[in-house]
N, C-alpha and C positions, 0 to 999 in steps of 0.2 A: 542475360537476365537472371537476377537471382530469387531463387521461393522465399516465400514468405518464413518468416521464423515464431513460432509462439516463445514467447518471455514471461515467464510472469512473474510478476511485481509484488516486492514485500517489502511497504511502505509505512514508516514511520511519520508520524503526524506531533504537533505538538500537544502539549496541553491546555485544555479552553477553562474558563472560568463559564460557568450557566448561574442565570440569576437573574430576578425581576426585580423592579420597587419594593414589590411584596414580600420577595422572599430572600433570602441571605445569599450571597454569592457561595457558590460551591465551586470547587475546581476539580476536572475530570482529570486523572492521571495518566499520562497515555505512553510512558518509559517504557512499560513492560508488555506493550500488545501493539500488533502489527495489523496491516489490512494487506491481505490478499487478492491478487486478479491477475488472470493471462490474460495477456493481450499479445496481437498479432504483429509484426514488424517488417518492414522491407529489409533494413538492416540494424544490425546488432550496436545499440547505444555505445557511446563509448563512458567510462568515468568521468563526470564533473560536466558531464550532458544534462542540462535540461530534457524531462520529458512531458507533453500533453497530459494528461489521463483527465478521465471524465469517469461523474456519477451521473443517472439518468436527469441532475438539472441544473450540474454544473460545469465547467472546464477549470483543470488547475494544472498545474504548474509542479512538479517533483523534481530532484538534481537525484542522479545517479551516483552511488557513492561507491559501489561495487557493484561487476559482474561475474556471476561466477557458474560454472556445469555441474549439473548437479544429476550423476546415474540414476538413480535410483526414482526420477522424477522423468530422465531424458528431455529435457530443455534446461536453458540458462536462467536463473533468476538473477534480478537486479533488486540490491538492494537498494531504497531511491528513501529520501527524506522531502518533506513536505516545503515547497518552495519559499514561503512565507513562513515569517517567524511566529506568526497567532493565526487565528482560525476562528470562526464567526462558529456561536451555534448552532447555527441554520446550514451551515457548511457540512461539521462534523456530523449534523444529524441525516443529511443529503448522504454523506457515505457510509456511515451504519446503516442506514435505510436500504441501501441500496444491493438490489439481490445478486449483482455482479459481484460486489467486494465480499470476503469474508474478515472476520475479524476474529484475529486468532492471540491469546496471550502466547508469550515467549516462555519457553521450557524452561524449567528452573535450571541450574548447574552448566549453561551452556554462555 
């Protein structure tokens, strides 16, 4: 029997367009910022793995596209992209909302 592993996930999302009848279509930029969450594992993802992940009022879908060990943290993160190619408002807002994930932009020069 193997323990559990903490992973945590730093997941790239695409960019949504927000916009009513009323108001002009804007489009969120989301290249440069990730979202953040450990989550728990029986076993360790592989590359090009579909993974679960949830906000508190959703379920979705992420493809693992790297994993890697990271000292300085002592667990693996996986780098995962958002399964779908768009992303509803009500989506992206369900995971900024959401006190699990953080959302962190990407460090310049890296």
């Amino acid at each position: 029997m193997t323990e559990p592993v903490t992973l945590e996930i730093n997941l790239r999302v695409p960019d949504i367009r927000v916009g009513s009848p009323q108001d002009p279509v804007r489009r969120i930029t989301n290249s440069d910022t990730r979202f953040w969450k450990a989550i728990t594992v029986s076993v360790l993802p592989k590359v090009g793995v579909d993974l679960e992940l949830s906000t508190s009022t959703y379920a979705f879908h992420a493809t693992v596209e790297r994993l890697e060990w990271h000292d300085d943290k002592n667990c693996f993160v996986a780098a995962c992209q958002y399964a779908k190619r768009s992303m509803t408002s009500e989506e992206y807002e369900s995971l900024r909302a959401d006190p699990d994930w953080t959302r962190r932009p990407l460090l310049s020069g890296h």
